[in-house]
DRENDREN-75427 format. One record per atom (N, C-alpha, C): x, y, z. Coordinates in steps of 0.05 Angstrom, whole numbers, plus 5000, padded with zeros to 4 digits. Layout:
N
XYZ...
***
This chain:
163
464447424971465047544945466747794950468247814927471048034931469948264921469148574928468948674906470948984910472049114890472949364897472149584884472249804901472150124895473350384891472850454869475250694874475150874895476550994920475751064938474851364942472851444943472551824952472951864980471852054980473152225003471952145039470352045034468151925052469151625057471851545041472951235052475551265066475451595070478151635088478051515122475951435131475251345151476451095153474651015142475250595127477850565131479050735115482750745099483750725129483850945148484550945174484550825190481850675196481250405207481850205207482850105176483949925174487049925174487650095177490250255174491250155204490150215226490350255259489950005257487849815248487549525262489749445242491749405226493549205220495949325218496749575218499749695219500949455251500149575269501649375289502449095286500448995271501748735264503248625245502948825232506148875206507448895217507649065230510549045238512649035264509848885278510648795298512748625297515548665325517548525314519648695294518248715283521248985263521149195268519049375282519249605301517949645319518549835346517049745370514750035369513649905388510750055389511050335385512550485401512350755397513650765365515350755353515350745320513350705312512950585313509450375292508050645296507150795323505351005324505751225317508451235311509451495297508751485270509951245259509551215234506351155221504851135239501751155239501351405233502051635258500851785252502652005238504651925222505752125195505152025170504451735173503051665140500151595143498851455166496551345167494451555180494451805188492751895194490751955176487552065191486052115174487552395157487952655171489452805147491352815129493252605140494052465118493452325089492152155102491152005080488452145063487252395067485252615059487552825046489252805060492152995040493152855018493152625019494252424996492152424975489952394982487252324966487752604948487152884957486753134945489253204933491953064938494353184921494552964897492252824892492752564871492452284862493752194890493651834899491351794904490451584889488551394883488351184901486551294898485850964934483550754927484150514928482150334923480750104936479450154954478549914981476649694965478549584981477049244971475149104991473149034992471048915010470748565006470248435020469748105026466748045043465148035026462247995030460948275049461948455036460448805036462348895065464248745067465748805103469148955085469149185094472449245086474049175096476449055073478748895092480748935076481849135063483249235051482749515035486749585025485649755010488949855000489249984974491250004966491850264950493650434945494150654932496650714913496450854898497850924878497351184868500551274858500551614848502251624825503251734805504351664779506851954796509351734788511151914801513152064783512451954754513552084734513751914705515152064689513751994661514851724663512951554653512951164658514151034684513251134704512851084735510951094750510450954766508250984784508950824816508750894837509250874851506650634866506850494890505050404898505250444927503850664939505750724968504850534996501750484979500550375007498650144993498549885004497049745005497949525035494249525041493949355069491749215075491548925081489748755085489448695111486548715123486348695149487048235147489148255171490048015168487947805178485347905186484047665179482147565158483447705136483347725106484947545085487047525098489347515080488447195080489647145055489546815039487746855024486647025016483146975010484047084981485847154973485747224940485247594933485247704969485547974964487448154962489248004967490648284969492548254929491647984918492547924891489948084874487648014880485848234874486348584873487548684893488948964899489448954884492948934876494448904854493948924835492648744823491148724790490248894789488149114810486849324796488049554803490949524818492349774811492949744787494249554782496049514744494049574729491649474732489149604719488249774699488149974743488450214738490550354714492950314722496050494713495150384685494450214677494250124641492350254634489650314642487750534633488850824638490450884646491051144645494151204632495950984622497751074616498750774601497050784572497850474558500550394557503250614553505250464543505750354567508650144563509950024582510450174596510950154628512150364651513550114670513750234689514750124715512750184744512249994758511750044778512450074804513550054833514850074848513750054871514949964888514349994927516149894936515550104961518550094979517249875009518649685003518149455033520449385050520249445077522249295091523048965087525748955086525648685082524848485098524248465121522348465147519848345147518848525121515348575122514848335112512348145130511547905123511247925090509848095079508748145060510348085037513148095036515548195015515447885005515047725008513647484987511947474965508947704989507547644969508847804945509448024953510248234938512948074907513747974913515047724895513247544882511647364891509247254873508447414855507247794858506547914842508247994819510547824824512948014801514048174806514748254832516648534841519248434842521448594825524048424832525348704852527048614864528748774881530848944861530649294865532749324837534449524860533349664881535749824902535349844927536449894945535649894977534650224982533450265002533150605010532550625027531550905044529850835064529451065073528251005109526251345109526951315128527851705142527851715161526351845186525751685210522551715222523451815250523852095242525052265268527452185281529452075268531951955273531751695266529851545265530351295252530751205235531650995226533151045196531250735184529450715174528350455166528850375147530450155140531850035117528850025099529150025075527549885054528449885022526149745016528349624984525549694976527749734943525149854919524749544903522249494911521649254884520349444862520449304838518949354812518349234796516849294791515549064761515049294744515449114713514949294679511749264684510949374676507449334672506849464643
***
């Protein structure tokens, strides 16, 4: 059984954990280890993600028979926007209808707190196994961008969907 939570401050652990067990296999192959650990520990640390929580973003872990195996976030990035910066399914999760579960209760979320139409957003390497699913959900590709990770320059594209 699927169930999710809105996350407090006490699931910054969880968030991290699961964070460390599946970043490497994202993106394994599209960047090498020392990247991946950089980029761990400038978005995925615990103070990070305890800095994200207290400046706003909404975090929501999803569980599969009381065991956490995901979890996903969102921050409203301006008037009829919202951003979706992080969502991640521990991959021996995935197929199971969670990480489509995620999703729905971000959009959910963003409709209980802000009825009119908006836009939503996330930035994915084109790379990232994921950028499928991210298309099933209705994300169309509208620009390219990207970040740079102490000289590295990581391509990524903005999908979006109207919500």
């Amino acid at each position: 059984m699927i169930s999710i939570r809105r996350a407090s401050p006490q699931d910054i652990r969880a968030i991290h954990d699961l964070s460390n067990a599946t970043l490497p296999n994202d993106f394994s192959g599209v960047l090498d280890t020392e990247l991946i650990d950089l980029m761990f520990e400038r978005l995925y640390s615990q103070d990070v993600l305890q800095n994200d929580l207290n400046s706003g973003q909404i975090f929501f872990v999803v569980s599969e028979d009381e065991k956490d195996c995901g979890y996903a976030s969102v921050i409203e990035q301006g008037p009829d926007l919202f951003l979706l910066p992080k969502i991640m399914v521990d991959k021996a999760h995935r197929h199971h209808g969670i990480g489509t579960a995620l999703f729905n209760q971000i959009t959910e979320y963003i409709k209980t707190v802000h009825p009119k139409t908006c836009t939503l957003e996330l930035l994915v390497s084109p790379h990232n196994r994921a950028y499928g699913f991210y298309e099933q959900m209705g994300m169309k590709k509208i620009r390219e961008t990207g970040i740079d990770i102490e000289g590295f320059y990581l391509v990524q594209d903005v999908l979006a969907k109207e919500i």
